[in-house]
C-alpha positions as CSV (number, residue, x, y, z in Angstrom):
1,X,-27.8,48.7,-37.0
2,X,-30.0,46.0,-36.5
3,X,-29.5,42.9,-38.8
4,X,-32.8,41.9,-39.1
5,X,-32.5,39.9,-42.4
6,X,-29.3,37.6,-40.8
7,X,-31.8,37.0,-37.6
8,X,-35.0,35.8,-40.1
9,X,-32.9,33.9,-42.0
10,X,-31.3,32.2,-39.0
11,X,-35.0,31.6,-37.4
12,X,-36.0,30.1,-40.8
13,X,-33.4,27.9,-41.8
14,X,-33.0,26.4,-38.0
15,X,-36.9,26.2,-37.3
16,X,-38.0,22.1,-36.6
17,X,-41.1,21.2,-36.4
18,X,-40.2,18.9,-32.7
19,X,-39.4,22.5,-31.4
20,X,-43.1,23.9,-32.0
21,X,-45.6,24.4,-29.1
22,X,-48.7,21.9,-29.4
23,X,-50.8,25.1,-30.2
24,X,-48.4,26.3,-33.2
25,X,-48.7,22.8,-34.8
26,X,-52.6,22.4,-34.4
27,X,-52.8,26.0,-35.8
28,X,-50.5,25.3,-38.7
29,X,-53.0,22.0,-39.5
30,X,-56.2,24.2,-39.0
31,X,-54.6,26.9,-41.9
32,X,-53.3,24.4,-44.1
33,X,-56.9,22.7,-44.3
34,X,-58.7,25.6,-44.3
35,X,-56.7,27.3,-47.1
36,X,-56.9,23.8,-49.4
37,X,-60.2,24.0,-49.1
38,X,-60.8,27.7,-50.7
39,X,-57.9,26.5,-53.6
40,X,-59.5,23.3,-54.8
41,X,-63.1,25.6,-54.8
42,X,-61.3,28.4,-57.0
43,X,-59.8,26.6,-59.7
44,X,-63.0,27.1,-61.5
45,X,-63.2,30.4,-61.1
46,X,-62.4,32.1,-64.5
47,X,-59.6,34.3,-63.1
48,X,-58.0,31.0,-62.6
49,X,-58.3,29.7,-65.7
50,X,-57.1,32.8,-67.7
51,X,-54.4,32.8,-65.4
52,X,-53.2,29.5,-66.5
53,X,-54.0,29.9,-70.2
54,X,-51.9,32.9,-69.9
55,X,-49.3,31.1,-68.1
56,X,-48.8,28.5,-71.1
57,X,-47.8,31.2,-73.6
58,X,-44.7,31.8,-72.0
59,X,-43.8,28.9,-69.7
60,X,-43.6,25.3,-69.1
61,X,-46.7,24.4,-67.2
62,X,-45.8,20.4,-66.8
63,X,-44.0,18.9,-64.1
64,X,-45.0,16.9,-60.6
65,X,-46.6,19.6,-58.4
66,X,-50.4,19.0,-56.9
67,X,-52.6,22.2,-58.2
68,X,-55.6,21.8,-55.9
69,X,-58.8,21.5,-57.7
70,X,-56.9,20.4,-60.2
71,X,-56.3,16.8,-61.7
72,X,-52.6,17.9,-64.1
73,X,-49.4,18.1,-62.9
74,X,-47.5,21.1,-62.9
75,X,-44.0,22.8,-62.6
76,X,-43.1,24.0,-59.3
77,X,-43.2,27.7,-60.0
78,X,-46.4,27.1,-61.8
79,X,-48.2,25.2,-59.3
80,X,-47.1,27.9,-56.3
81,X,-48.6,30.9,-58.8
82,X,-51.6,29.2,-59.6
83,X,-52.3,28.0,-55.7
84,X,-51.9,31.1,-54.4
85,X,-54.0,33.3,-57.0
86,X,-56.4,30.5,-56.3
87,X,-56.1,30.9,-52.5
88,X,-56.8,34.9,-52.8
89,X,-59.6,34.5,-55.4
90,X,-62.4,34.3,-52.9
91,X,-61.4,36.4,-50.6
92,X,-61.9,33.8,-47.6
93,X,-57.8,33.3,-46.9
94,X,-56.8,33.6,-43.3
95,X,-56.0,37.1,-41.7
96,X,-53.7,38.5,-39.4
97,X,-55.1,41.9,-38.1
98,X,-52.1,43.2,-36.1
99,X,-49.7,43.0,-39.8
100,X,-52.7,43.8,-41.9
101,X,-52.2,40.8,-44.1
102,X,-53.5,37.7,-45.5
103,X,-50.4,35.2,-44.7
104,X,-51.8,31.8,-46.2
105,X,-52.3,32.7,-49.8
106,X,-48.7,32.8,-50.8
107,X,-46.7,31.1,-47.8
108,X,-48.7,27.7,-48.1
109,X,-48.6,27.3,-52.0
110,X,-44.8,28.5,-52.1
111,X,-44.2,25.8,-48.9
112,X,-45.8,22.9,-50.6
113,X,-44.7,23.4,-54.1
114,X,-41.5,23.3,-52.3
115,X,-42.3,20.1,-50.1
116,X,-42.6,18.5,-53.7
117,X,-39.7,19.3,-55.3
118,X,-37.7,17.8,-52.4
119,X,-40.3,15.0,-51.4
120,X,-40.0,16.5,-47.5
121,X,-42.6,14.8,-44.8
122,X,-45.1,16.6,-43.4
123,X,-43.3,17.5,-40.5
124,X,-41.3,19.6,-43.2
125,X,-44.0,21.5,-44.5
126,X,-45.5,22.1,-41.9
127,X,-42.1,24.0,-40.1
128,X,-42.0,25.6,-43.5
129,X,-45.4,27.2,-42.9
130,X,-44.9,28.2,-39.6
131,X,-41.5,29.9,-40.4
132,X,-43.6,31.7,-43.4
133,X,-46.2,33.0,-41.3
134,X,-43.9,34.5,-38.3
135,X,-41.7,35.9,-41.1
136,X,-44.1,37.8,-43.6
137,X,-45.9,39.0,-40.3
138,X,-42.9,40.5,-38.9
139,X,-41.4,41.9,-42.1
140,X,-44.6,43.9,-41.8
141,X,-44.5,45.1,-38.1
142,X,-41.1,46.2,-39.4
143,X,-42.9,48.9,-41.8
144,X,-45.3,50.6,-39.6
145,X,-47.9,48.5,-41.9
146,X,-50.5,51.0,-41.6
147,X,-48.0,54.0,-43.2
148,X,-46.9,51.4,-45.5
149,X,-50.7,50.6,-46.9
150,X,-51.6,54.4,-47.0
151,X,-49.0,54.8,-49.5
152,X,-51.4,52.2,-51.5
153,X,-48.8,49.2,-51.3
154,X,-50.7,45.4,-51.1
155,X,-48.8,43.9,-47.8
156,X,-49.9,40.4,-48.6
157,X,-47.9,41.1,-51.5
158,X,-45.3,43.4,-50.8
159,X,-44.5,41.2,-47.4
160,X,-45.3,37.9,-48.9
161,X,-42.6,37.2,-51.3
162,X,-40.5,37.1,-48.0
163,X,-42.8,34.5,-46.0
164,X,-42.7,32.7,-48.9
165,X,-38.9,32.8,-49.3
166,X,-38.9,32.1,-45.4
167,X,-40.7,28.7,-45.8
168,X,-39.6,27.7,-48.9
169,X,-36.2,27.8,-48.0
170,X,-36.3,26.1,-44.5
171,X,-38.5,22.9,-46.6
172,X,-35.4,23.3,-49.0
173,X,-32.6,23.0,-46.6
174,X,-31.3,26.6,-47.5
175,X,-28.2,27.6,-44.7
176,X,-28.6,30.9,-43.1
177,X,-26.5,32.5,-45.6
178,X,-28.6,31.1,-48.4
179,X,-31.6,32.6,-47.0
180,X,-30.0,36.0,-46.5
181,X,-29.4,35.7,-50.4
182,X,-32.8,34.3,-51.2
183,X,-34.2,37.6,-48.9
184,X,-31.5,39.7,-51.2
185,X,-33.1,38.1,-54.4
186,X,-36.9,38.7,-53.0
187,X,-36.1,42.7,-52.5
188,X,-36.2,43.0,-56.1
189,X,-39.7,41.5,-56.3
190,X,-41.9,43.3,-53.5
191,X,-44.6,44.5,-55.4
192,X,-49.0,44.7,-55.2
193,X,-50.6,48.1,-55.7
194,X,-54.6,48.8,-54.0
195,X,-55.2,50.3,-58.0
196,X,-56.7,47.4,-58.4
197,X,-59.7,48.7,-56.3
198,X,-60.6,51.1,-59.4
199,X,-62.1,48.5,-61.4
200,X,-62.2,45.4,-59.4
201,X,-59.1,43.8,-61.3
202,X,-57.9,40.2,-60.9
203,X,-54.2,41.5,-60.1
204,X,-54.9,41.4,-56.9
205,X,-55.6,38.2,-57.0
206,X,-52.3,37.4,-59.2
207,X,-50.4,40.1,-56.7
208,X,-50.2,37.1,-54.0
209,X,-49.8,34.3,-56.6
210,X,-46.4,36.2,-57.9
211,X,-45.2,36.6,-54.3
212,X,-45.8,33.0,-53.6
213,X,-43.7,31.7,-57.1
214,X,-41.0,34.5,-56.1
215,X,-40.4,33.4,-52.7
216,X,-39.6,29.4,-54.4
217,X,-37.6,31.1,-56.9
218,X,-35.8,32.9,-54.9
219,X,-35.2,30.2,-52.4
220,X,-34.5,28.2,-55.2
221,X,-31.5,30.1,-57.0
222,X,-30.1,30.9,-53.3
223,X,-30.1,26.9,-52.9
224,X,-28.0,26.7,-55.8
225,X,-25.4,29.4,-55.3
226,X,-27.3,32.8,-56.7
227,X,-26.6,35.7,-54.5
228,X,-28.8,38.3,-53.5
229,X,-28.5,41.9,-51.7
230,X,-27.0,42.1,-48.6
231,X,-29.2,43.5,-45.6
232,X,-32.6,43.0,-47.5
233,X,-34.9,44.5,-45.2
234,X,-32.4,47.2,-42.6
235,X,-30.4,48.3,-45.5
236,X,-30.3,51.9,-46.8
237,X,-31.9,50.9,-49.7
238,X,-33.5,47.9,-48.2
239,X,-37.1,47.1,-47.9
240,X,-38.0,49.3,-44.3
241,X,-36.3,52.5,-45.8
242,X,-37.4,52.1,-49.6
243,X,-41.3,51.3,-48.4
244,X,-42.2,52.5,-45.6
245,X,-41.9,56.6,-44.7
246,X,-41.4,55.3,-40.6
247,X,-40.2,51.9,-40.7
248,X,-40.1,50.3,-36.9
249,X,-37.1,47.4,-37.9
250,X,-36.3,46.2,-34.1
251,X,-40.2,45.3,-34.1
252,X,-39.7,42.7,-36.7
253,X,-37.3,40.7,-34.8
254,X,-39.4,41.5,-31.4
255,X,-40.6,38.0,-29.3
256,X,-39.2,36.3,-32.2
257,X,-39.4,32.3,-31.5
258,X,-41.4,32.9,-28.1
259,X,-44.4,34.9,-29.4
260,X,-45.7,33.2,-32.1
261,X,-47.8,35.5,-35.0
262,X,-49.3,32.1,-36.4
263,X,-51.4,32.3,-33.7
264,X,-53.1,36.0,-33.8
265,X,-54.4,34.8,-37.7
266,X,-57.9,34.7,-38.2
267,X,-60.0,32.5,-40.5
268,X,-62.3,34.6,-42.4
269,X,-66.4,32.9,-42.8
270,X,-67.3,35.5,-45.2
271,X,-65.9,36.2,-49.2
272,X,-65.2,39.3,-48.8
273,X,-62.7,42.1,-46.9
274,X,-62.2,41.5,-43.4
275,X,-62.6,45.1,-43.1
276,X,-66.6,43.7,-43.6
277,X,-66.7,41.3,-41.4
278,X,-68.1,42.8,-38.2
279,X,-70.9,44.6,-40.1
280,X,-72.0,41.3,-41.5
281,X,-71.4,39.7,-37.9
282,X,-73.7,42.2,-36.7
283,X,-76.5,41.8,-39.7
284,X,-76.7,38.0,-38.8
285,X,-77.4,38.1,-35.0
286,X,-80.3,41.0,-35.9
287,X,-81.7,39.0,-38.4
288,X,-81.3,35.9,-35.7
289,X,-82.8,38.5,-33.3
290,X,-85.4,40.6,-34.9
291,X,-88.3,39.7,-36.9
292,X,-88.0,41.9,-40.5
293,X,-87.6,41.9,-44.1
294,X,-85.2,43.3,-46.5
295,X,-88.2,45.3,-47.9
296,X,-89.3,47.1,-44.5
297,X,-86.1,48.4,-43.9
298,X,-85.5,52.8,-44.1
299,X,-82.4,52.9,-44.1
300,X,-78.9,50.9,-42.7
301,X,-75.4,53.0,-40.9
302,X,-72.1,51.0,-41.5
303,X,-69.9,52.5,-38.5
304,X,-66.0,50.7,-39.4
305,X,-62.3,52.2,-38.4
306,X,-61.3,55.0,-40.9
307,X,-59.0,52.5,-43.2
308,X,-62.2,49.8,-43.6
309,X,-64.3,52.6,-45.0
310,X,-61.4,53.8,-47.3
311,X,-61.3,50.5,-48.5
312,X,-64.7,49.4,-48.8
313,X,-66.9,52.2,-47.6
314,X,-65.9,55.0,-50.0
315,X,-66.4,56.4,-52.4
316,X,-69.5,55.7,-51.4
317,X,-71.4,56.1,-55.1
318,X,-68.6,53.6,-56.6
319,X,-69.6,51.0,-53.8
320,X,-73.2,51.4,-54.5
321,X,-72.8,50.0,-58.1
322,X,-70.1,47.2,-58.1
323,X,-69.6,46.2,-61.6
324,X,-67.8,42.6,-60.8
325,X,-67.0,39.7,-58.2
326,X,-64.6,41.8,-56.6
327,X,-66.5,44.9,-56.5
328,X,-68.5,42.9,-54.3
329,X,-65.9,41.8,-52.4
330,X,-64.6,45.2,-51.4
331,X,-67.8,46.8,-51.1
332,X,-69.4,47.4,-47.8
333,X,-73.0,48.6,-48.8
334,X,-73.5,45.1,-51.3
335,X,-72.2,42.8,-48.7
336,X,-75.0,43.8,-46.0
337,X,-77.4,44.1,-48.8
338,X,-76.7,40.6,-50.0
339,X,-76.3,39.0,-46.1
340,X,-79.8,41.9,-45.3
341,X,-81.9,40.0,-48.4
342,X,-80.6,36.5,-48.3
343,X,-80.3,35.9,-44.8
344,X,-76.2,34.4,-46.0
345,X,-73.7,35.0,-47.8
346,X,-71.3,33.3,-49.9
347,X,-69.0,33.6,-53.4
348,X,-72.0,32.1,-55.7
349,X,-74.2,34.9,-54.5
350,X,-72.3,37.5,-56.4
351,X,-73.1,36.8,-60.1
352,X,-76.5,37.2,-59.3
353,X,-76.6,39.9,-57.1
354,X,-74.7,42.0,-60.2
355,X,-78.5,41.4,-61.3
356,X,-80.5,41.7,-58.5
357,X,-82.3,45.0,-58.7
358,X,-83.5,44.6,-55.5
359,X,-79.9,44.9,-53.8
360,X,-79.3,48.0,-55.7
361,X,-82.3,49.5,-54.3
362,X,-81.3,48.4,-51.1
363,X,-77.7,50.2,-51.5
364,X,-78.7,53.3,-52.1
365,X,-80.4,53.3,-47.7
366,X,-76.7,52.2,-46.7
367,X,-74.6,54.7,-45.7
368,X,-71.0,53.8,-44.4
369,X,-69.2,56.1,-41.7
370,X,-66.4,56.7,-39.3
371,X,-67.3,54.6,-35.9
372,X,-64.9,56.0,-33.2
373,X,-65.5,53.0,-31.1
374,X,-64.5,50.9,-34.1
375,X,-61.5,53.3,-35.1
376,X,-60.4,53.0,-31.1
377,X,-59.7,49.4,-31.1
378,X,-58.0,48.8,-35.1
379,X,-56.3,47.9,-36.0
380,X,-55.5,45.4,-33.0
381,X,-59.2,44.2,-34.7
382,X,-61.6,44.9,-37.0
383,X,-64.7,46.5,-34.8
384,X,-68.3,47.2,-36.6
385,X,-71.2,49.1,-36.2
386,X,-74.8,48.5,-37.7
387,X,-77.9,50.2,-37.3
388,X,-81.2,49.7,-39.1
389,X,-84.0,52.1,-39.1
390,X,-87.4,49.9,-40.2
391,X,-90.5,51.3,-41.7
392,X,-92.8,50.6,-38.5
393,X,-90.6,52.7,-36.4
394,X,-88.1,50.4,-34.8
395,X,-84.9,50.7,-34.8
396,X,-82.5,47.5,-34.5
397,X,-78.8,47.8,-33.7
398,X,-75.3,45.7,-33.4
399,X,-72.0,46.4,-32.5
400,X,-69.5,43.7,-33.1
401,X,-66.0,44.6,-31.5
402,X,-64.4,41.2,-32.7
403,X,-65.4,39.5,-35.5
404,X,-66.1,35.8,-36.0
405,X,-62.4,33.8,-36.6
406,X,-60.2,36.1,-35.1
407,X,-58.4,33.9,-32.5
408,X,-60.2,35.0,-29.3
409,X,-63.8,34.4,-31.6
410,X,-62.2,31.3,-33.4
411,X,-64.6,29.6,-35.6
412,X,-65.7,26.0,-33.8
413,X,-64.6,22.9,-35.7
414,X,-68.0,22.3,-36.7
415,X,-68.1,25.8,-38.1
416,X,-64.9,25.4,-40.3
417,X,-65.9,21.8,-41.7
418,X,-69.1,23.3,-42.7
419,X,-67.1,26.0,-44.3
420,X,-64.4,23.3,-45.8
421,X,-67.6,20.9,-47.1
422,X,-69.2,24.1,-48.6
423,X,-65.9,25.1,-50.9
424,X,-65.1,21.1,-51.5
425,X,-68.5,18.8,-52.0
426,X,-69.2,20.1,-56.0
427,X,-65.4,19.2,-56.8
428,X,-64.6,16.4,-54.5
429,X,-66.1,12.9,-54.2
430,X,-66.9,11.6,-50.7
431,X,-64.1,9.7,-50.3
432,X,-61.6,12.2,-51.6
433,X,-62.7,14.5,-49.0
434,X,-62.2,11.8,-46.4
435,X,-58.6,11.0,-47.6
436,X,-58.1,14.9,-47.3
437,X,-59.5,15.0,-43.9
438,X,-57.8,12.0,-42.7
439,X,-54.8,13.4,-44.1
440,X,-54.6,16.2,-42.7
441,X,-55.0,14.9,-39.2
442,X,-52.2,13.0,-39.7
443,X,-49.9,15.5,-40.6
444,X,-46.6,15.7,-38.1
445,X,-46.9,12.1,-37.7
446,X,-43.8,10.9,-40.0
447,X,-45.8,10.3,-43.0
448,X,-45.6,11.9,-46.9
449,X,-47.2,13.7,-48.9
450,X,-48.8,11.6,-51.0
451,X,-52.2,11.4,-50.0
452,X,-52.7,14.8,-51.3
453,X,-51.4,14.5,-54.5
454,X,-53.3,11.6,-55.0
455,X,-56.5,13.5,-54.7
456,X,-58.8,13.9,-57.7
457,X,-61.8,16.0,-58.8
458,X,-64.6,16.6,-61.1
459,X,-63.5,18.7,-64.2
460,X,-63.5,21.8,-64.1
């Protein structure tokens, strides 16, 4: 048998930053920035703020860990929650496509929360990261990720907690035996179901945010002696065999520390599923392209892989008539409606467009469907198809094969500080956003933390 979980652990505890490629380290720097950047925007958002309200019945909020967006101080395993439901609350966190997950929502909170508690450099956190990423992404390949989301599991969730264990534990110190334990103690927390498509519930927001204060609290009582299962993930009853009806365990351990999964993760430039992404690719270079208005279209085909349209295609009356934020964010037929009528699209534009009779209109002409060309290439990416039919008789049409962000479309610099100033400039002075900049840039260069914990912004 395969002893996947002993090979993870010793690739997570041993990982140095110095032993990186160039590429891994600028990569790591692009994620952490872009991921602060969507945190410090969603502390205001009111899933946020119930979270923490919530969070102060039952445990000590206070302590010395940076919340971003945030101006308090909190506890470590408060400050990784709340990070992490923050990072997954807009639905702009990085992607990987190959492992079907979102890996920076709970790997960065749960590798910085860390990085406080021990005062590591950011050389530290940043190895921490890295080891996250190539861990949760593999402990996916390891369940057929496809056959594992079919059976309505969450991966960023169900695969998190052990990228967050991964980095946690390497900024912590943990031996190899520790993080077998910490892996052992993180079995018993794999959890995130897709119910909460059914009514557009915040718990999938909190579904990363529990992985993410798991992984440190796992990491944390392995650090300190607590054991854990053996063989977490190969085991009879480990993860592979209790999640996944064809696990593939020799692919998690695959190109491990030559092939590096940090760098297959996309950004996302959208607030929405990634599945959506093409579509909306494909709306903006026809509206670059063509000369039209929302009001002369007849009607507009969706063509995604099978699983998008599960997701956010189907069924196809619930998608026409979101009720909430992330309604919008999983449906297919409001997010080309929105980018269709507003020429953009971002986060603030779906309070109104709950209200906007015009995009319901426009909803019922979009019509979402199987695209064999898209289903031939996912889920290696995530292709899309749109045609409009306009009332003068033309009819416009895109196909998008990669979407924008994915590491062979990477966004441009320019394109993700636009992004970063658009999430950061209401909360952030000008000089904050500097010092976060500057900051960032120097990361790997022997200095602390400090500058980001030093950050401040407007109330929220």
């Amino acid at each position: 048998m395969l002893n996947i979980t002993n090979k993870l652990a010793e690739f997570s505890s041993t990982l140095e930053f110095k032993d990186l490629p160039e590429a891994v380290k600028e990569r790591s720097k692009i994620l952490f920035l872009d991921l602060v950047g969507i945190m410090v925007r969603a502390r205001d958002l009111d899933s946020t703020s119930t979270l923490i309200e919530g969070l102060s019945g039952v445990i000590n909020l206070e302590g010395q860990c940076t919340v971003f967006g945030d101006n308090n101080k909190y506890s470590p395993y408060a400050a990784a929650l709340i990070n992490a439901c923050s990072a997954h609350g807009l639905d702009l966190d990085d992607t990987h496509a190959p492992a079907q997950i979102h890996p920076g929502a709970p790997v960065i909170p749960a590798a910085f929360a860390a990085a406080e508690m021990v005062g590591a450099s950011s050389e530290k956190l940043l190895a921490g990261i890295v080891a996250g990423y190539e861990v949760m992404a593999r402990v996916s390949y390891g369940l057929h990720p496809i056959l594992h989301s079919d059976k309505g599991f969450h991966l960023s969730a169900t695969t998190g907690v052990f990228g967050a264990v991964a980095a946690a534990g390497n900024i912590l110190g943990l031996t190899t035996s520790q993080l077998e334990h910490a892996f052992g103690t993180a079995l018993s927390q794999t959890a995130g179901s897709g119910q909460f498509l059914v009514n557009g519930a915040w718990t999938k927001r909190f579904h990363v945010g529990n992985a993410a204060a798991g992984g440190l609290m796992a990491a944390s009582l392995a650090r300190s002696g607590f054991t854990g299962a053996a063989e977490a993930l190969e085991g009879k009853h480990g993860f592979f065999n209790l999640y996944s009806p064809k696990p593939t365990p020799e692919e998690a351990i695959h190109g491990l520390g030559t092939e590096w999964e940090i760098m297959k993760v996309a950004l996302k430039p959208y607030p929405c599923c990634r599945a959506i992404h093409a579509p909306l690719d494909a709306v903006m270079s026809l509206l670059d392209e063509h000369s039209f208005d929302y009001s002369e279209i007849d009607s507009v085909e969706v063509g995604m892989p099978r699983k998008c349209v599960d997701i956010t295609g189907a069924p196809q009356e619930r998608k026409r008539n979101p009720e909430n934020p992330v309604d919008c964010q999983f449906s297919a037929h409001m997010c080309v409606a929105i980018a269709l009528t507003y020429r953009s699209i971002s986060f603030d534009h779906y309070p109104e467009a709950l209200k906007d009779r015009r995009l319901y209109d426009l909803m019922q002409k979009i019509n979402c469907y199987v695209d064999e060309r898209a289903e031939a290439e996912y889920p290696r990416t995530f292709p899309g198809f749109i045609k409009i039919s306009l009332s003068d008789g033309r009819v416009i049409e895109k196909y998008v094969e990669t979407p924008l962000g994915e590491p062979q479309k990477m966004m441009t610099p320019e394109q993700i500080r636009e992004k970063l100033e658009s999430l950061i400039s209401s909360k952030m002075s000008k000089e904050d956003r500097e010092t976060l900049y500057a900051a960032v840039n120097k990361m790997g260069s022997g200095e602390s933390l400090s500058a980001f914990s030093m950050l401040t912004y407007t109330n929220h």
